[in-house]
N, C-alpha and C positions, 0 to 999 in steps of 0.2 A: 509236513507231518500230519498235519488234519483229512487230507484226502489218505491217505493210509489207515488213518486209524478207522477212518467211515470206511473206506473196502473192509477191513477186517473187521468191524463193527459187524455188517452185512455178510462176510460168511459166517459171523460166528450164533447168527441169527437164523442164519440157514442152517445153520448145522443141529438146532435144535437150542441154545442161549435164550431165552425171555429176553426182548428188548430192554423191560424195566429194571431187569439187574445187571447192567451196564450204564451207569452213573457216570462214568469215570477212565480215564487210559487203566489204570491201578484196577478197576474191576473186570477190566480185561486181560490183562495181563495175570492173571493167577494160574500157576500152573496146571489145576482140572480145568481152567477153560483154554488155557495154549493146549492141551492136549486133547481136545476136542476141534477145535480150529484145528488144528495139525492135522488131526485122523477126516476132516472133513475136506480139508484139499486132497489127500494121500488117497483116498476114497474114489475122488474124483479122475487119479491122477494112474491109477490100476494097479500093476502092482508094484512096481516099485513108485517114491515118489520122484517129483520132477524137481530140478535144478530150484524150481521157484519154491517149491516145500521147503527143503535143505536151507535151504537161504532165508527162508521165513524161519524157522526156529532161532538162529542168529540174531537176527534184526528183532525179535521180540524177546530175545534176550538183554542182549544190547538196550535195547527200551526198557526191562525191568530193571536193569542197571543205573538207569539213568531218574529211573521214578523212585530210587533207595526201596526196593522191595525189602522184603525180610529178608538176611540169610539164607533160611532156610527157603524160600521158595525162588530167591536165585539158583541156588545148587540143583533143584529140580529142574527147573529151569536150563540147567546148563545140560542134566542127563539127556534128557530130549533133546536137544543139539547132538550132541557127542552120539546117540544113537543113530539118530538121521546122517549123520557124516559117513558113515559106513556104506550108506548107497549112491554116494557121490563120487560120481566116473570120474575117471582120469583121461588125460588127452581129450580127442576132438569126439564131440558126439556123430552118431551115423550120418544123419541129416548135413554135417559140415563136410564130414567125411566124402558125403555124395556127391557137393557141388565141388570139391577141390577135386575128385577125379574128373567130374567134367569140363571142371577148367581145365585140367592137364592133359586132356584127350583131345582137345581142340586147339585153334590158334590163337586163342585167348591171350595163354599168358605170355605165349613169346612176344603176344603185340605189347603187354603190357611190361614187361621187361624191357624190353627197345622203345618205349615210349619218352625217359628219358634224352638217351641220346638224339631220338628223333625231334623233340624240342629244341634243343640246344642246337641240334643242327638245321634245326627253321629260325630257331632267334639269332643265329648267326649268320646265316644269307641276307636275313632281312635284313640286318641292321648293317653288317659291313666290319662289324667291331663286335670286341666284346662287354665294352663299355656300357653299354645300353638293354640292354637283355629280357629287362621286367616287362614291357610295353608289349614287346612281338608275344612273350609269357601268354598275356593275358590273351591275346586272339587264342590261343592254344585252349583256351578250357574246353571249347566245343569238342575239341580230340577228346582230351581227356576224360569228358560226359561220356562219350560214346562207345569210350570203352568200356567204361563202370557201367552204364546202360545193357552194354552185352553181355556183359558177366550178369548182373542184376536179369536179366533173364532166363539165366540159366537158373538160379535159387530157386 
C-alpha cells in the first residue's frame, strides 16, 4: 500500500499537486486531485488511456472507500471510473493478438500441445511403470523451459 501511494504521490506532483498539500492518503484521494492524476497518466498515455488508467480510477476508488471519504466525493469518484470504463477494450489487445499469431504460424504450439503426452511418455519408459512418474517429471523441466523460452522470444 505505501509504495502505491508514493508512485501516485509522485505523479500527482508531477502533474502539478504542491507536495505540501498532500499530508495524507485522504488529501489524495479527493476527487479534483484523482482527476488530475487521471488526466496526468491519460496525457501521458495519448489518446485513449491505457489499461493502467482505467484500472487506476477503480483502485483509487476502492481506496476512498476504504478511507470513509464523504458521500459525495465517492459518487465523484465513482463518475470518473464509470467514464474511464468506456475505453476499456474488450478481448485480447493487438500486441497479444501479435504474438498468438506467431505462435500459431510456427511450431510452437503443436510442440507445446504434445508436450504433455510427450512427458508422460518419457516418465513412462523411464520408469517402467506408472507408479512412479514425479521423479522422471522433474528431469522434464528443462523441455518445458525451452519451450516457454521459445515462445518468450517471440513476445
Amino acid at each position: 500500500m505505501f509504495g502505491r501511494a508514493k508512485v501516485l504521490s509522485r505523479a500527482a506532483v508531477a502533474a502539478g499537486i504542491p507536495l505540501e498539500e498532500l499530508k495524507s492518503l485522504r488529501d489524495l484521494l479527493r476527487p479534483d486531485r484523482v482527476e488530475i492524476i487521471i488526466d496526468y497518466y491519460w496525457e501521458k498515455n495519448g489518446e485513449k488511456p491505457t489499461l493502467y488508467t482505467i484500472d487506476l480510477a477503480s483502485k483509487l476508488l476502492s481506496l476512498a472507500r476504504s478511507e470513509a471519504l464523504a458521500e459525495v466525493e465517492i459518487e465523484r469518484l465513482d463518475e470518473i471510473r464509470i467514464a474511464l470504463e468506456q475505453y476499456r477494450s474488450t478481448g485480447l489487445t493487438e500486441k497479444n493478438r501479435r504474438l498468438i499469431r506467431q505462435i500459431a504460424q510456427s511450431d510452437v504450439w503443436r510442440k507445446v500441445v504434445r508436450l504433455p503426452q510427450r512427458l508422460m511418455f518419457r516418465a513412462l519408459r523411464s520408469t517402467g511403470s506408472q507408479s512412479s512418474l514425479l521423479p522422471p517429471l522433474k528431469l522434464e523441466k528443462s523441455l518445458l523451459y525451452d519451450q516457454a523460452h521459445h515462445v518468450c522470444l517471440w513476445h
